[in-house]
N, C-alpha and C positions, 0 to 999 in steps of 0.2 A: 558030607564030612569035609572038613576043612583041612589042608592039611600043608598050608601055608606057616612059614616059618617068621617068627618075629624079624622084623628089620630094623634095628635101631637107626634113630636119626641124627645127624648135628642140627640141633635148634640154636638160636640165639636169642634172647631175652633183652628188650628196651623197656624201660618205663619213663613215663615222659611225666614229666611234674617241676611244678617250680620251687616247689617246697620239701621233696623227699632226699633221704640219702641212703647210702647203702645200709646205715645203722636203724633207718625206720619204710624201706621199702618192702610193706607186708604182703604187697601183692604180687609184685615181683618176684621175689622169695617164693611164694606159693606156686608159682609157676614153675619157677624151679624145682623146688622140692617132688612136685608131679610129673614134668618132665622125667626125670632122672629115674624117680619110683619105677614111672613105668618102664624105663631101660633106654630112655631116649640118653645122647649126650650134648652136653651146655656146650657149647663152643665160645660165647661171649658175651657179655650182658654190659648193659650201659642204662644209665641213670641222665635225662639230658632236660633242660627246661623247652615248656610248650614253647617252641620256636619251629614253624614251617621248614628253616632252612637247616637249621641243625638236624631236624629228623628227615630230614629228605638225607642227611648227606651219612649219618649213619646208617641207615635201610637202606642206600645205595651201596653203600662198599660191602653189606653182607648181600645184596641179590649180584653183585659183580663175583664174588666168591662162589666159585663150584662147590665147594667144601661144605656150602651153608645151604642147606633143604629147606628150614622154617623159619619164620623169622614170627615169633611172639609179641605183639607191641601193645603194653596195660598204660590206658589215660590217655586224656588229650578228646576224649570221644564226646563230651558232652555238647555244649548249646552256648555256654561262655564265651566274651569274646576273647579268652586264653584258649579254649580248647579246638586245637589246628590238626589232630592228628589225620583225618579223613581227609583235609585237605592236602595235607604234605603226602597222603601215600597215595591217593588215587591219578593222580599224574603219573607213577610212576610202574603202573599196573598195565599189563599185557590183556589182561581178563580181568574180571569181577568175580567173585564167585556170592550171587547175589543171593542163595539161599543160606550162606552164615549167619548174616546179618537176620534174616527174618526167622531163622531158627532158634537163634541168639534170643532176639527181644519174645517168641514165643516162651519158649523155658522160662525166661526170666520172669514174663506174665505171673505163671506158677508162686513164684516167691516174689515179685516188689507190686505187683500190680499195675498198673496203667502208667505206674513212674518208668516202667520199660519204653514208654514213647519217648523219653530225652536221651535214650542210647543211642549213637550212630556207631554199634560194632559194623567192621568191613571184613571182605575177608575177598584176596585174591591172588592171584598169580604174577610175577615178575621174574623177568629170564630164569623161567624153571624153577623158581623160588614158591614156597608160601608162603605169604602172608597175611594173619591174622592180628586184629586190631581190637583189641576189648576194653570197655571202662575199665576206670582207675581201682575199683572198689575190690577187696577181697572177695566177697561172696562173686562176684561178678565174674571175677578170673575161676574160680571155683568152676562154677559153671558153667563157664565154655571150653574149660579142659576137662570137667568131668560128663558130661553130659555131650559132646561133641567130639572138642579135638581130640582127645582121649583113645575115641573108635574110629574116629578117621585116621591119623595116624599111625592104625597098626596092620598090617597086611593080614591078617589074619582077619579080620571084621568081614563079616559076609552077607549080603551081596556084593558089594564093592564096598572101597574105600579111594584115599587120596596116594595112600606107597605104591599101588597097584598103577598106577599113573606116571609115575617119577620117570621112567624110562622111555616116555613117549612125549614129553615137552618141550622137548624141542623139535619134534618133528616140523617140517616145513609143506 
């Protein structure tokens, strides 16, 4: 019996595109819209073009902030030479958390097929922060909050999950 009580989060939402805006970010949205459902709260979302340095210097001032537990980041993930997102955040990661990403392109097997090999979803840790890194695509953000972040996310998810952890990351 489980008898762990919900913990709601402050996540934060980036989408990285050189072409979206907040009037046509579907994916974005969609993370949000989930987030929220499930009782998490938005703290901040930004909209910023495929630039290394621009998303290095957003995802830095949300893992500089205590305030800020998750940090959500749809596009940037492909094979293009615009899409920088794994480059910009993996310099900036304490840890990997390396089975997202292979849990990620498995699911997704399920629905795109073998087009799941041009995914480079990430997913890792910085100063006590999460952060997860997902294609641009709607179904895609689907996906890795339904099927993943979803149950990690909630303390209650049993055997473990990622909230059951929040309180030891910074251990030394």
């Amino acid at each position: 019996m489980n008898d762990a009580e919900f913990l709601p989060l402050a996540i934060a939402v980036l989408t990285v595109s050189d072409s979206r805006t907040a009037a046509d970010d579907a994916s974005g949205q969609t993370l949000v819209e989930r987030l929220t459902a499930a009782g998490h709260r938005l703290v901040d979302r930004a909209i910023i073009p495929d630039d290394i340095y621009r998303i290095r210097a957003v995802v830095s001032g949300w893992i500089a902030d205590p305030a800020v537990a998750v940090v959500l980041i749809t596009g940037g993930t492909g094979m293009t030479g615009r899409d920088s997102t794994p480059e910009a955040i993996r310099p900036l990661l304490d840890k990997e958390i390396d089975g997202f990403g292979e849990l990620f392109r498995m699911l997704s097997w399920e629905e795109i097929g073998a087009s799941t090999l041009q995914s480079r979803a990430l997913g890792g840790l910085a100063n006590a922060t999460f952060i997860f890194c997902l294609p641009g695509s709607t179904g895609a953000c689907r996906t890795g909050w339904d099927r993943i972040l979803q149950v990690q996310l909630d303390a209650r998810t049993r055997p473990c999950n990622l909230v059951d952890l929040l309180p030891r990351l910074r251990e030394r």
